[in-house]
N, C-alpha and C positions, 0 to 999 in steps of 0.2 A: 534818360534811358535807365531800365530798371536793369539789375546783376543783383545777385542772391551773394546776401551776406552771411557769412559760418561765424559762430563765436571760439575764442580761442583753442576750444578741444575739439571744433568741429564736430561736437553733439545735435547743437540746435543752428537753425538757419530761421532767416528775413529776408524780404526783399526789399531793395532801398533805391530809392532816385539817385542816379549819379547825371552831375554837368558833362557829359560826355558830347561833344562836339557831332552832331548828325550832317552827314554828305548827302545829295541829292546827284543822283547822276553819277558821271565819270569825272566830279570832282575830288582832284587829288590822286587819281592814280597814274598821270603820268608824272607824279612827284613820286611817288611809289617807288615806278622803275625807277625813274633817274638814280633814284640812293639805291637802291639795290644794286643796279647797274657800277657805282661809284666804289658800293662797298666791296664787289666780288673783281672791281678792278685795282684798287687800293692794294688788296691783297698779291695781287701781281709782283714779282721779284724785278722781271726784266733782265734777267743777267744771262739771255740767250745769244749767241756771240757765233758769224764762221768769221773767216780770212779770208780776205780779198785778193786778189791778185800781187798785192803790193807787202801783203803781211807773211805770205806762205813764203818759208826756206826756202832756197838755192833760184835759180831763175836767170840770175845776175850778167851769164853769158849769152849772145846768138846763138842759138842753135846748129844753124848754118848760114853759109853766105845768103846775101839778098838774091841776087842774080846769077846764074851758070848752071846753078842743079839743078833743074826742072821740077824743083820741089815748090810750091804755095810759100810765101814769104811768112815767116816766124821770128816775134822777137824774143821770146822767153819760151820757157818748158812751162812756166806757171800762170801761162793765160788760161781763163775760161773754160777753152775750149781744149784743152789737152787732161789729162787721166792726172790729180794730183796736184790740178792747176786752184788758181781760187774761184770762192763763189760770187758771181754776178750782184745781184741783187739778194744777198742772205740777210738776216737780222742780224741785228747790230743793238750792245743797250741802251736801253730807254726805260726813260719814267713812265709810268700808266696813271701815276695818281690823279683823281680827278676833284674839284672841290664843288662844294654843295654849300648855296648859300644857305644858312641857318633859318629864314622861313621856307623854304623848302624842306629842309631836313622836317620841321614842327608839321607843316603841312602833311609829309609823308607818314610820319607816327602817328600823327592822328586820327589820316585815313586806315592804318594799319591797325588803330584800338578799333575802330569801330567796326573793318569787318568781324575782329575778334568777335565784341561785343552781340553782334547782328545773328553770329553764327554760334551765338552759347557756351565760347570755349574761356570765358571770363567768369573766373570764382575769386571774389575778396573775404579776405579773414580781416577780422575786426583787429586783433593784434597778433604779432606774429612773439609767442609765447611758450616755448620750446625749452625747456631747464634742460639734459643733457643733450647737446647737439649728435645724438646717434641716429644711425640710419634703422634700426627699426621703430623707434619714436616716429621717426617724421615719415615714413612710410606707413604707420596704422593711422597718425593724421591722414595724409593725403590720399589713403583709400577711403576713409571716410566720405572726403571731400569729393576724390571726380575720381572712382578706380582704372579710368586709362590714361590719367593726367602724367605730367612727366616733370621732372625737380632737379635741377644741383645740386652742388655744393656739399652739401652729407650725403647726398642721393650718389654722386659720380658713379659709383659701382657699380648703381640698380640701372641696365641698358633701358629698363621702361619709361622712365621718367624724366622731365627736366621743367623747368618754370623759371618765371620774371623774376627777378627780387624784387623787392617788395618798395613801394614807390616811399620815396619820403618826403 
């Protein structure tokens, strides 16, 4: 697959073969999901918590007798069904993490470079050669480069931008 190469000041450009892995079909993208899926449940805390019946204060007494008051029989103030009482079936915490075997994960990045690739939003610089790490430095690069592209790291500031690091 060819991708346009910048020389370090991003003046001049090439276009160069890269070994870039080609998918036919809907190879690999339900590796896609899966890690996307794993990664935005990973991120999950879990530490969403009610009380149960058994957990909520006071309770401890009958209410009223079993039999004689024509009242529906009650053994707590803090069943379910009363104002105050616990929740039924509430959440309770839990882990969400999920694991992803390692050729999956490779599978899924791959499929992930290549729609990159397919879709033209991949630009490589020949070396990444930046003497003071300031953000207007590396912002007259990267307009050079792709002026809607987006960058870290010195960039943080600029909401336009953000990019890969750089592979090593």
């Amino acid at each position: 697959m060819k991708l346009k190469v910048y020389s370090p000041d991003a003046k001049t450009s090439h276009e160069q073969e890269f070994g870039l892995p080609v998918f036919e079909g809907n190879k690999g993208v339900q590796a896609l999901k899966q890690v996307i899926v794993a990664i935005r449940a990973n991120q999950r805390l879990g530490t969403h918590s009610t009380k149960r019946r058994g957990e909520v204060r006071g309770g401890g007494k009958k209410p009223w007798n079993q039999k004689g008051s024509g009242r529906a029989r009650a053994g707590s103030i803090r069943s379910p069904l009363w104002p105050g009482g616990g929740v039924v079936f509430g959440p309770k915490p839990r882990d969400y993490t999920q694991k992803i075997n390692g050729k999956v994960k490779s599978l899924a990045f791959s499929r992930a470079l290549f729609e990159r690739a397919v879709a033209g939003e991949i630009e490589v610089i020949e070396a990444w050669q930046v003497a003071p790490a300031k953000t207007k430095v590396i912002s007259e690069l990267l307009t050079r480069i792709a002026p809607r592209a987006n960058c870290s790291s010195s960039m943080r500031r600029s909401p336009s931008r953000s990019c890969a690091p750089p592979a090593i």
